[in-house]
N, C-alpha and C positions, 0 to 999 in steps of 0.2 A: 484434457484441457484444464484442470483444475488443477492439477500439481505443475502446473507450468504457470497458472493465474499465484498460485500460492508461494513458488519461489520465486518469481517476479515482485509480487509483494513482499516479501521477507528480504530481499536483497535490494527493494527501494530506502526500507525502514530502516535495515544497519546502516545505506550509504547516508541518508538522513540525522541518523542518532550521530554517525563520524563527525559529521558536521558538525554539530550540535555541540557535541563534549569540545571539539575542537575552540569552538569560541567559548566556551568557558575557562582557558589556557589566559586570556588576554583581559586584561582589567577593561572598560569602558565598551563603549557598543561596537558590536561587530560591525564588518563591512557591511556596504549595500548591497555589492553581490554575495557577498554567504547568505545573506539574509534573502535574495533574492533564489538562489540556490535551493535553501529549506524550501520556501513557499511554493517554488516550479514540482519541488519535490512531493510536499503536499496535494498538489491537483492532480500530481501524477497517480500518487496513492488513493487519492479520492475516484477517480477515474477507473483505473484498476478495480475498485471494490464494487463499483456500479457497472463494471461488463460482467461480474464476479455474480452481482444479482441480476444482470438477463441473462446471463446460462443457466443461474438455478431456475430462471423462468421457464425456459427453454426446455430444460431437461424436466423439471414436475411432468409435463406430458408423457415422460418416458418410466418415471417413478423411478429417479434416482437420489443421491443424496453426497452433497460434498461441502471441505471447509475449505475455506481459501483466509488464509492469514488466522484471525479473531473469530471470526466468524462464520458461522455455521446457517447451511443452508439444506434443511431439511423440504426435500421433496417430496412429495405424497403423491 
């Protein structure tokens, strides 16, 4: 589960960064929906990181250890 948490997150954050650089192509404020796009984006990665810390919850009882994206989740 973790290398599928982790490239699920790595493949949020590039689609994320695309976006990103993209409105930087364009003088003035981006669209509502690019802008709406990042932020759906955002909650999805926020979400992702927190099922990311109840498996490491989950698995501490098993005494395992994994990083999902940044972050590292040492289990004891």
């Amino acid at each position: 589960m973790p290398d599928k948490l982790n490239a699920l997150l790595e493949r949020l954050k590039a689609h994320q960064r695309t976006l990103i650089m993209a409105m930087t192509e364009h003088d003035g404020l981006p669209a509502g929906s690019a802008l709406r796009q990042v932020a759906e984006l955002e909650n999805v990665i926020a979400a992702v990181e927190a099922v990311a810390g109840e498996e490491a919850d989950r698995e501490r009882r098993s005494g395992c250890y994994f990083r999902v994206g940044t972050r590292a989740f040492v289990v004891s």
